[in-house]
TORKOL-4160 file (C-alpha; in steps of 0.2 Angstrom, whole numbers, padded with zeros to 4 digits, m for minus):
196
<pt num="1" X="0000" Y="0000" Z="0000"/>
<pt num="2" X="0009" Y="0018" Z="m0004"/>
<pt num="3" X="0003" Y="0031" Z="0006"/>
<pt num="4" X="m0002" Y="0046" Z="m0005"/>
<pt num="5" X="0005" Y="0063" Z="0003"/>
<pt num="6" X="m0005" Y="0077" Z="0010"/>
<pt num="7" X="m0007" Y="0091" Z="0000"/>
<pt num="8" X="0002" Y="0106" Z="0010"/>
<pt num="9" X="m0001" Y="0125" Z="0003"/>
<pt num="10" X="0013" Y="0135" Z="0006"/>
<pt num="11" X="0014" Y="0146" Z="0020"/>
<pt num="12" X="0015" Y="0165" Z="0017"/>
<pt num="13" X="0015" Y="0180" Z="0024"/>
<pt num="14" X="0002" Y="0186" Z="0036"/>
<pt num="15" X="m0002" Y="0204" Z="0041"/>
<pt num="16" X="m0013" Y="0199" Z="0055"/>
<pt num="17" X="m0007" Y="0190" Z="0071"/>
<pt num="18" X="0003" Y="0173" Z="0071"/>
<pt num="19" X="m0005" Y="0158" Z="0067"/>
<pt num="20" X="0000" Y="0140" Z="0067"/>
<pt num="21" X="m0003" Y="0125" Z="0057"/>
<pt num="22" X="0000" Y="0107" Z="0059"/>
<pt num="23" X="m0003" Y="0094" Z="0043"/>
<pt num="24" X="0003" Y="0078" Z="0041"/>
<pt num="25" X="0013" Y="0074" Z="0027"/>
<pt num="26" X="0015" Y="0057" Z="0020"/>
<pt num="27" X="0005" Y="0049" Z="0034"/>
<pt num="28" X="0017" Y="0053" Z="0048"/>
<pt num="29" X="0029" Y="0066" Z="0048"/>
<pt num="30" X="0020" Y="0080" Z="0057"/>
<pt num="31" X="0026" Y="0099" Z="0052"/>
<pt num="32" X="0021" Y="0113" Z="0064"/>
<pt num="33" X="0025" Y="0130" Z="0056"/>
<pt num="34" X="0023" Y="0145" Z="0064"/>
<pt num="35" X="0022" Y="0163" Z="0052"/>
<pt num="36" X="0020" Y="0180" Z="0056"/>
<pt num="37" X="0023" Y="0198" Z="0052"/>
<pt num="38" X="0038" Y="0206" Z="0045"/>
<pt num="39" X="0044" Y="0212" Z="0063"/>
<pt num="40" X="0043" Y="0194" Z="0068"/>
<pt num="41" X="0057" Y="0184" Z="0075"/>
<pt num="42" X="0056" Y="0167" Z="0080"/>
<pt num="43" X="0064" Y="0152" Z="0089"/>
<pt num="44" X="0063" Y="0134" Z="0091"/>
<pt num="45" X="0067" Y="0127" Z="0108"/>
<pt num="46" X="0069" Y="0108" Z="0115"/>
<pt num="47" X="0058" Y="0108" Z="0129"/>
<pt num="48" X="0053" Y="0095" Z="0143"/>
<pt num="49" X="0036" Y="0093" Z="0149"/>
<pt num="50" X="0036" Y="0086" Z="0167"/>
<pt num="51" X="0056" Y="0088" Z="0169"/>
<pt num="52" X="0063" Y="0075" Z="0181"/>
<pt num="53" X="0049" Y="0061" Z="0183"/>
<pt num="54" X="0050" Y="0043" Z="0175"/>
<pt num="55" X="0035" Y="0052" Z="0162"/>
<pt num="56" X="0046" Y="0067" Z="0157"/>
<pt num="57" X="0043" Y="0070" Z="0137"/>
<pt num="58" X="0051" Y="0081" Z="0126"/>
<pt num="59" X="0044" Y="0094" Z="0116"/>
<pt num="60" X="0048" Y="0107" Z="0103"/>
<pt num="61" X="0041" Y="0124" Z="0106"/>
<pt num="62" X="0044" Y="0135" Z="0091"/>
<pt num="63" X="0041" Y="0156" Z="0097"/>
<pt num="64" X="0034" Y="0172" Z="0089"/>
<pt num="65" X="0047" Y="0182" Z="0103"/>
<pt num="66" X="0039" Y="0199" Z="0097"/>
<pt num="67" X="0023" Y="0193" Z="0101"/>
<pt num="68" X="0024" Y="0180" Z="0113"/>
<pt num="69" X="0012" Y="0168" Z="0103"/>
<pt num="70" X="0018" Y="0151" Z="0103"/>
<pt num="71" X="0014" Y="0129" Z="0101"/>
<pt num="72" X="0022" Y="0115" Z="0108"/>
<pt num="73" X="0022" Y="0098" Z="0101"/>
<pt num="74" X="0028" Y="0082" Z="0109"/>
<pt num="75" X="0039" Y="0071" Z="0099"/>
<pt num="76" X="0038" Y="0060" Z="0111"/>
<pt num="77" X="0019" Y="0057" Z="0110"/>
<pt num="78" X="0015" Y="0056" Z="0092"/>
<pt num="79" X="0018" Y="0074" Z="0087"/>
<pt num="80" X="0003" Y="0081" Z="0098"/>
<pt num="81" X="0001" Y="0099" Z="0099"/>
<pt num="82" X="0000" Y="0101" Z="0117"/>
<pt num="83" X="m0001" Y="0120" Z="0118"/>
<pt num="84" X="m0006" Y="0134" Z="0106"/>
<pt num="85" X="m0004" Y="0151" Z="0113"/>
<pt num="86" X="m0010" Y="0167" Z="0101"/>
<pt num="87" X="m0014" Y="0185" Z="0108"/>
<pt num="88" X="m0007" Y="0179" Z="0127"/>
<pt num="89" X="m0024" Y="0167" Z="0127"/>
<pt num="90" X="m0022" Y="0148" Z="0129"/>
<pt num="91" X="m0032" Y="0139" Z="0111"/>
<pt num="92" X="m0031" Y="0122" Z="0117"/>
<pt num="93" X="m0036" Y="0111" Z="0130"/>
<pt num="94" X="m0020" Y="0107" Z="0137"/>
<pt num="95" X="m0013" Y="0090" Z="0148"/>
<pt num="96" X="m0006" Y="0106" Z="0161"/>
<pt num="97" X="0012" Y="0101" Z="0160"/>
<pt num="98" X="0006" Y="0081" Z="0166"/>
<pt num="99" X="0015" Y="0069" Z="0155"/>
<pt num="100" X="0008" Y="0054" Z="0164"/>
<pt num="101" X="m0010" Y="0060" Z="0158"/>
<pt num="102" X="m0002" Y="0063" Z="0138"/>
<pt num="103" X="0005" Y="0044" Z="0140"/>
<pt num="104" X="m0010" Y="0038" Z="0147"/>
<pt num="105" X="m0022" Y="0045" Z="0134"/>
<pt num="106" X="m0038" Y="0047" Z="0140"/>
<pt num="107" X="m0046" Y="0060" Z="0127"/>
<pt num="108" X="m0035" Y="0056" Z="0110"/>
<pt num="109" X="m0032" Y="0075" Z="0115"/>
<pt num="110" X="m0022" Y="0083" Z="0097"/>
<pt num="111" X="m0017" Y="0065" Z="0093"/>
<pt num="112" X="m0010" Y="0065" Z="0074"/>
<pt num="113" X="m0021" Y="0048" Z="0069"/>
<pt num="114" X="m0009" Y="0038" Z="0060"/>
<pt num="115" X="m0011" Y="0025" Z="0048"/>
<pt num="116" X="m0030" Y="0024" Z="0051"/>
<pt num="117" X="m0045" Y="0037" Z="0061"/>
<pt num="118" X="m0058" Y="0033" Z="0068"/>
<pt num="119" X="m0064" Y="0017" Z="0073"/>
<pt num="120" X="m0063" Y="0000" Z="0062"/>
<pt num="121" X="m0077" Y="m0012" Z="0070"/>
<pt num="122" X="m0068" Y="m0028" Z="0079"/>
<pt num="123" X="m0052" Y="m0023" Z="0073"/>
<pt num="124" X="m0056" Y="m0032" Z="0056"/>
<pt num="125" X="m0051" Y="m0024" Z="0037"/>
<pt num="126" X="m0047" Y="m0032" Z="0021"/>
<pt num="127" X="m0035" Y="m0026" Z="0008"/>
<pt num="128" X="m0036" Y="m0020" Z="m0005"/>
<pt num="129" X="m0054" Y="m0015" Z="m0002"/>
<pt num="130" X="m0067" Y="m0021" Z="m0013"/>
<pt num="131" X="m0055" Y="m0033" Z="m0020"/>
<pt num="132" X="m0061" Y="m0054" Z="m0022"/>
<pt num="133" X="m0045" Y="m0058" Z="m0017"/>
<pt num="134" X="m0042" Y="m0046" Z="m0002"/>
<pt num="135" X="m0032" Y="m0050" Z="0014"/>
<pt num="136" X="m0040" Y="m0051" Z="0029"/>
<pt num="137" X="m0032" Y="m0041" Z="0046"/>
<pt num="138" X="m0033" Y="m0041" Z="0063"/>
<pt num="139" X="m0028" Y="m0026" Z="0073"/>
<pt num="140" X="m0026" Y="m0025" Z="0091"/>
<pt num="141" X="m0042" Y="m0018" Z="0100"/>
<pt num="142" X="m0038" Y="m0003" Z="0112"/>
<pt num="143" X="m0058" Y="0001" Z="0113"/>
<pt num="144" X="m0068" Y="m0012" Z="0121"/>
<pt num="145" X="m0082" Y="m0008" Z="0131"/>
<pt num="146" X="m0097" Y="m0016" Z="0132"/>
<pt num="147" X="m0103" Y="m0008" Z="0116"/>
<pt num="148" X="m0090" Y="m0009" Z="0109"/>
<pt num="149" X="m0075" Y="m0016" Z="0101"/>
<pt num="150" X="m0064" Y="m0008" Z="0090"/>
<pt num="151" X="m0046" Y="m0001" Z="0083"/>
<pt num="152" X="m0047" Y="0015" Z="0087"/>
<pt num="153" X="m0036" Y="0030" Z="0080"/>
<pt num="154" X="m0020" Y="0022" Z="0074"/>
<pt num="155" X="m0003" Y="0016" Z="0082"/>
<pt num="156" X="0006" Y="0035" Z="0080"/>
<pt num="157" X="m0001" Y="0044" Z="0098"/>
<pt num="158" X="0013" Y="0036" Z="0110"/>
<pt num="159" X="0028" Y="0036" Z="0097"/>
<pt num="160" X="0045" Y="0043" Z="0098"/>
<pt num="161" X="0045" Y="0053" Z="0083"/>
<pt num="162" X="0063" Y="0060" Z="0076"/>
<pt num="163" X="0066" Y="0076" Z="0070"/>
<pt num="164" X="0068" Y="0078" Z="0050"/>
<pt num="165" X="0069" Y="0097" Z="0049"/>
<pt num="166" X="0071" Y="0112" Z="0060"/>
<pt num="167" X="0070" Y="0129" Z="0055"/>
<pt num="168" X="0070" Y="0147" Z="0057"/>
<pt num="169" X="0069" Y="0161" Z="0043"/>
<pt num="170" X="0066" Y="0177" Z="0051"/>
<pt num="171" X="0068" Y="0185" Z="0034"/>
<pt num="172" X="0053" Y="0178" Z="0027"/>
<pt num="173" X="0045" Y="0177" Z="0044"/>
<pt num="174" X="0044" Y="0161" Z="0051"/>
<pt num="175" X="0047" Y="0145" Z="0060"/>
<pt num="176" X="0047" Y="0124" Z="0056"/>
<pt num="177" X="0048" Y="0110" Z="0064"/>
<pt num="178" X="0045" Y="0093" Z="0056"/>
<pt num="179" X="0046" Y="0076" Z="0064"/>
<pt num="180" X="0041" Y="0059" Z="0058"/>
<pt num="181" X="0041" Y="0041" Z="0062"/>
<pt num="182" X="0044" Y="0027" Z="0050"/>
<pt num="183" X="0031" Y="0011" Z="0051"/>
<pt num="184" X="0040" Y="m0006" Z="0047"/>
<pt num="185" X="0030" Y="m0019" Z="0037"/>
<pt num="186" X="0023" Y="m0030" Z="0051"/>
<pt num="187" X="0031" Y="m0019" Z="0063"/>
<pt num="188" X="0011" Y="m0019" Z="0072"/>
<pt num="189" X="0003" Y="m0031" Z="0073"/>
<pt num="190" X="m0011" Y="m0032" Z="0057"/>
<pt num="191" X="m0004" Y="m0019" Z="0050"/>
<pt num="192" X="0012" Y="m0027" Z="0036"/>
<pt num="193" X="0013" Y="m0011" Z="0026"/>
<pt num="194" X="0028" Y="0003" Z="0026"/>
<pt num="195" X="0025" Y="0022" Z="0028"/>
<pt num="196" X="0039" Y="0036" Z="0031"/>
């Protein structure tokens, strides 16, 4: 199965505030970018959420430093945008710096859903769909309930994900961060196909 990239529009310039915005490009290699004015300037930081403690998880935290505005995404959760910050005022629901609740996972909160959304019913799917001589998959079932039983959201949200680009441009205003994980064939179980 190849994975068909995303289609990501160019960023340009913005005269109004900062804005963010995350895509995911080839299935898994998330890219935050962060654009603003022609005043701007930027940094990307390595952060820690939870410094100290067996859950500690690191983070990227890419800056508007004339603004203030500013995200953090855990490349040690799946690429999850933790925080957007834009005019001093928080966007997102956020874990509030608890990196036992991001591993945990209650909420899928800002979870990149990689290679598959939503739910697929008993963890069942054939491929190539519609096709007589399909093969028939089992994933692993991580909603069971008494309603339900399902594959839901993917095998990205707890990954270690490694940085593939970093940059800052202050000259034509902004700041990128892209990060991605490679899926092995068979590397999950049900799942035998390759994505980078």
């Amino acid at each position: 199965m190849a994975a068909s990239p995303s289609t990501i529009t160019p960023l340009g310039r913005s005269t109004k505030s900062s804005w963010i915005r995350m895509a995911p490009r080839l299935v898994c290699v998330v890219i935050a970018c962060m654009v603003g004015s022609s005043s701007s300037t930027f940094t990307v930081t390595n952060g820690i959420m939870q410094e100290g403690t067996p859950d500690q998880l690191g983070t990227y935290i890419l800056t508007n430093d004339r603004t203030g505005d500013f995200a953090e995404v855990i490349w040690e959760s799946g690429g999850r945008l933790e925080q957007l910050n834009l005019n001093g005022h928080d966007v997102l629901i956020t874990h509030q710096d608890n990196a036992t609740m991001v591993r945990e996972n209650p909420h899928w909160r800002s979870c990149p859903l990689v290679p598959f959304a939503n739910r697929i019913r008993d963890g069942e799917y054939s491929w190539p769909l519609g096709q007589p001589d399909a093969t028939s998959y089992s994933l692993p079932l991580n909603e069971v309930s008494d309603d339900r039983s399902d594959a839901l959201h993917g095998f990205l949200c707890n990954k270690t994900l490694e940085l593939r680009a970093k940059s800052v441009d202050n000259e034509d205003d902004g700041a990128m961060v892209a990060i991605g994980y490679e899926f092995e064939p068979d590397s999950e179980i049900g799942y035998p196909f390759h994505i980078e």
